[in-house]
LOFI-705783 format. One record per residue (C-alpha): chain; x, z, y; residue number from 0. Coordinates in nm, 4 decimals, padded with zeros to 6 digits, always signed. Each point is the difference from the previous one (the first is absolute). Example, Ala and Ser with C-alpha at 12.3 -4.5 7.8 and 13.67 -1.06 7.14 Angstrom:
REM residues 2
   kette       east         up      north    nr
       A   +01.2300   +00.7800   -00.4500     0
       A   +00.1370   -00.0660   +00.3440     1
//
This chain:
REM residues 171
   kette       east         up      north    nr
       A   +04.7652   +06.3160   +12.3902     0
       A   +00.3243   -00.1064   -00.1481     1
       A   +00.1932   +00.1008   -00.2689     2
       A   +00.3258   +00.0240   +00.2398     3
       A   -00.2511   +00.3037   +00.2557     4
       A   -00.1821   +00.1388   -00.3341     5
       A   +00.3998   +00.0902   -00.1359     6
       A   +00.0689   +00.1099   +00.3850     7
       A   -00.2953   +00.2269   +00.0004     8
       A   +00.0462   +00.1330   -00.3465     9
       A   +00.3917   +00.0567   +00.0636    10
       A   -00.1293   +00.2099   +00.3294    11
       A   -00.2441   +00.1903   -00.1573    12
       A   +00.2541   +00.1323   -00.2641    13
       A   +00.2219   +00.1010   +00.2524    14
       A   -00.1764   +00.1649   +00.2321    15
       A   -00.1689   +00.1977   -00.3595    16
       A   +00.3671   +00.1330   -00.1108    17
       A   -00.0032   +00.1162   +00.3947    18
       A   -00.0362   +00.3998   +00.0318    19
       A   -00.2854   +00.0974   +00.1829    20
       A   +00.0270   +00.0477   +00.3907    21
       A   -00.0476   +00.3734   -00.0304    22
       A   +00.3457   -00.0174   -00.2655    23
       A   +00.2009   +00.0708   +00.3075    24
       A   -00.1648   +00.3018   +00.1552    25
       A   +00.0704   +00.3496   -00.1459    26
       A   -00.3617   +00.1381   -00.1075    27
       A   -00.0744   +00.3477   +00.1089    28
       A   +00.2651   +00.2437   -00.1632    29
       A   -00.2270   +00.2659   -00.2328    30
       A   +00.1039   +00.3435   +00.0570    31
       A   +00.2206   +00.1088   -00.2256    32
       A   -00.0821   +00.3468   +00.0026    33
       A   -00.4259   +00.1336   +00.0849    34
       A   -00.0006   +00.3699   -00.0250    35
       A   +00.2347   +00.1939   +00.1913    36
       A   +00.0031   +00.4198   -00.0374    37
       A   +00.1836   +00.1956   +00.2860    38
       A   +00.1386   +00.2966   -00.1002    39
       A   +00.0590   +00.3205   +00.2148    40
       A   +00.3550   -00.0877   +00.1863    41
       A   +00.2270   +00.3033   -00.0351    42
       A   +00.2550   +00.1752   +00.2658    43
       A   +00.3560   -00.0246   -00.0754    44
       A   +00.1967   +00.3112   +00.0018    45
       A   +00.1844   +00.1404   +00.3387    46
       A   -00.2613   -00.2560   +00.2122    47
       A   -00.2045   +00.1710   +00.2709    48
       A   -00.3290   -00.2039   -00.0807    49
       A   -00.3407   +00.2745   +00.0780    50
       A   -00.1426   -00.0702   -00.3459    51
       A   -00.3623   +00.0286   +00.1404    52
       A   +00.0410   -00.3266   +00.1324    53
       A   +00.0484   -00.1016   -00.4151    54
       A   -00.3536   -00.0544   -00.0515    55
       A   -00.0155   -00.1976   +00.3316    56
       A   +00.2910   -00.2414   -00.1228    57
       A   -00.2180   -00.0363   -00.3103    58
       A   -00.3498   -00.1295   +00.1837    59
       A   +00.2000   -00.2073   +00.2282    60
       A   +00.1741   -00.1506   -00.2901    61
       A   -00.2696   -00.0344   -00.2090    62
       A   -00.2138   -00.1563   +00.3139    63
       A   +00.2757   -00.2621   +00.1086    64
       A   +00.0348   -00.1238   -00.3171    65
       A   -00.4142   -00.0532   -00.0336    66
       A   +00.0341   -00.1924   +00.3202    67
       A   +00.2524   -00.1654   -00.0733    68
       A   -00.1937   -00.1677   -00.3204    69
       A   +00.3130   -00.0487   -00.2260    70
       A   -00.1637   +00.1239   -00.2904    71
       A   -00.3021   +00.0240   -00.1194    72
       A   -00.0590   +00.3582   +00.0016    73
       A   +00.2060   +00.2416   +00.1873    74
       A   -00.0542   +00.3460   -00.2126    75
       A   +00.1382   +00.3519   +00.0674    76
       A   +00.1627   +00.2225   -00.2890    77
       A   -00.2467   +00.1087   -00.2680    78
       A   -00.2239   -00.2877   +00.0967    79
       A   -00.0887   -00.2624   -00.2790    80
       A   -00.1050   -00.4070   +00.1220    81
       A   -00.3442   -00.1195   -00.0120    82
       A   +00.1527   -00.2409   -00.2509    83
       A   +00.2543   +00.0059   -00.2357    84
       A   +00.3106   -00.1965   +00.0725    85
       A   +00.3285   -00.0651   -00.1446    86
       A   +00.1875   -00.1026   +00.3133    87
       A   +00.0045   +00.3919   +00.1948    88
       A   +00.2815   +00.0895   +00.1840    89
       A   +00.0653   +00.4051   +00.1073    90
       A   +00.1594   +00.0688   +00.3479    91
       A   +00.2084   +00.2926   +00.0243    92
       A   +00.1799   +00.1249   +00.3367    93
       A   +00.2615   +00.3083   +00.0961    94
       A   +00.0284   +00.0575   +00.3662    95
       A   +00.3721   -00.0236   +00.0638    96
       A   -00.0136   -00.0064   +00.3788    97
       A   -00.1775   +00.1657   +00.2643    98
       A   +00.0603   -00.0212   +00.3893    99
       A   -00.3091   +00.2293   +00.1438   100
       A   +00.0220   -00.1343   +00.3457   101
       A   -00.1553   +00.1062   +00.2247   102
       A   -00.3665   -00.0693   +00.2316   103
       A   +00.0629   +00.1270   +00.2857   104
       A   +00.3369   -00.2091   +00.0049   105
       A   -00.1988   -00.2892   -00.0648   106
       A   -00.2637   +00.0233   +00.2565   107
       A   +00.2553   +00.1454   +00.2978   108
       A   +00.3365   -00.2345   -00.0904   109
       A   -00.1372   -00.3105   -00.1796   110
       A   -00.0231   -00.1183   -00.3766   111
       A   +00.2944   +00.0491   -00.0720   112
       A   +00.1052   +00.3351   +00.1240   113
       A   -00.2514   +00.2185   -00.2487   114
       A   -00.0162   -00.2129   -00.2883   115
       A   -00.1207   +00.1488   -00.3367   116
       A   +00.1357   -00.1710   -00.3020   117
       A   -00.0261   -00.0134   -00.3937   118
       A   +00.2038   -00.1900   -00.2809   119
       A   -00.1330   +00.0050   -00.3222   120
       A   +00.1897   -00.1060   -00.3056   121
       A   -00.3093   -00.1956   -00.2056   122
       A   +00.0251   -00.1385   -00.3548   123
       A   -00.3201   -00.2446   -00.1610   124
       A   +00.0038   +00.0596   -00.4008   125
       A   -00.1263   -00.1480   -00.3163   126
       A   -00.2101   +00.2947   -00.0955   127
       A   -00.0123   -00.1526   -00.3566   128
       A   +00.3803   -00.1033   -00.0179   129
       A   +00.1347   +00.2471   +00.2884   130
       A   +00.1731   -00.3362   +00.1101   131
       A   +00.0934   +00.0382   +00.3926   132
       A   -00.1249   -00.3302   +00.1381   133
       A   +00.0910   +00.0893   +00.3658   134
       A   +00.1913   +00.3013   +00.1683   135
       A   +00.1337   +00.0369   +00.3281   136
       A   +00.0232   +00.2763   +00.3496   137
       A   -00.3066   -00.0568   +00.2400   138
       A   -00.0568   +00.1234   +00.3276   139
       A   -00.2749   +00.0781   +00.2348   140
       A   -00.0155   +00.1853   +00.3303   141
       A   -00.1918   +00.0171   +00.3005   142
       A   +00.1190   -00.0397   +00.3567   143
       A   -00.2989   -00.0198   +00.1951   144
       A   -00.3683   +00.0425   +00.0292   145
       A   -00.2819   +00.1782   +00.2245   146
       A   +00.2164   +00.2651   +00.1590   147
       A   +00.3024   -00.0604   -00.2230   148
       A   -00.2294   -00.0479   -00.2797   149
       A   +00.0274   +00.3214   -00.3124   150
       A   +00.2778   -00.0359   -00.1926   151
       A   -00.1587   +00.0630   -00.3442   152
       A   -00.0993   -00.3768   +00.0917   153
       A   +00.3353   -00.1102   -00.1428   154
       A   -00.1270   +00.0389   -00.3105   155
       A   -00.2370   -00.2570   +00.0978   156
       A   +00.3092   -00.2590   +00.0949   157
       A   +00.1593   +00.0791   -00.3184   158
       A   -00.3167   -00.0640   -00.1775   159
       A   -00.0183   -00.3172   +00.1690   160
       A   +00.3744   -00.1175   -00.0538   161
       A   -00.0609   +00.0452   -00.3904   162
       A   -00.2742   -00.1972   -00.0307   163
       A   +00.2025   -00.2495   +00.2044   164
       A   +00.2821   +00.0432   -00.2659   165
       A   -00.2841   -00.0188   -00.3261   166
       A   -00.1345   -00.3529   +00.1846   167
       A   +00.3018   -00.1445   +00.0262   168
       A   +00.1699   +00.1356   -00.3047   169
       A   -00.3189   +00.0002   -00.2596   170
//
């Protein structure tokens, strides 16, 4: 081989070494941020018409969209400690601030719209260490259909739903 290709080769080699890797331009899976999240009971906000035995309700559907949803690690209710300790937890906190009961028979005689049953929730994810808010915003959920206009304690359900739509976006 010549000295003229040897140099050639050499010079090649080097730069092709100083090269980033292939993979350099791809993002590489983004790590959670936060893996333990604790849902505490949402409240009622004074002068709104919400039947607080659907509270509870709010709470499992919560608690159940957000273990579907798989944004954390561990989904826990209030009082509940994680299978491992973690520093990066996040509380949610919620006060109804809107309530539309609608109505089933509505829905099933008129159509979706007619006997719609509708929640907002005003939600806030916290620090639990540093009581930083690290998201906060109104969410809503409702229900407009469903076997014979579908029950209307399902909107908690659709609200559940829409914030762990909000916590996979947001998170």
């Amino acid at each position: 081989m010549s000295a003229r290709r040897i140099a050639t080769l050499a010079f090649v080699a080097l730069a092709c070494a100083s090269l980033p890797p292939a993979s350099a331009g791809t993002k590489p899976a983004k790590a959670p941020k936060y893996e333990i999240v604790t849902i505490e009971p949402f409240t009622v906000q004074q002068g709104v018409d919400f039947p607080i035995d659907w509270l509870a309700t709010l709470q499992e559907e919560v608690t159940q969209q957000m273990t579907q949803a798989k944004v954390f690690r561990e989904t826990l209710r209030s009082g509940e400690k994680p299978s491992q300790p973690s520093p990066s937890q996040l509380t949610l906190t919620g006060v109804v601030t809107e309530f539309k009961a609608g109505s089933r028979t509505k829905r099933y005689m008129l159509g979706p719209i007619a006997g719609k049953t509708r929640i907002v929730a005003h939600i806030k994810f916290t620090e639990p260490e540093t009581g930083k808010v690290v998201f906060e915003n109104d969410v809503k959920g409702s229900i407009s259909g469903g076997f014979i206009g579908g029950e209307s304690i399902n909107a908690t359900r659709g609200l559940g739903k829409a914030i762990a739509g909000v916590a996979k976006k947001k998170l």
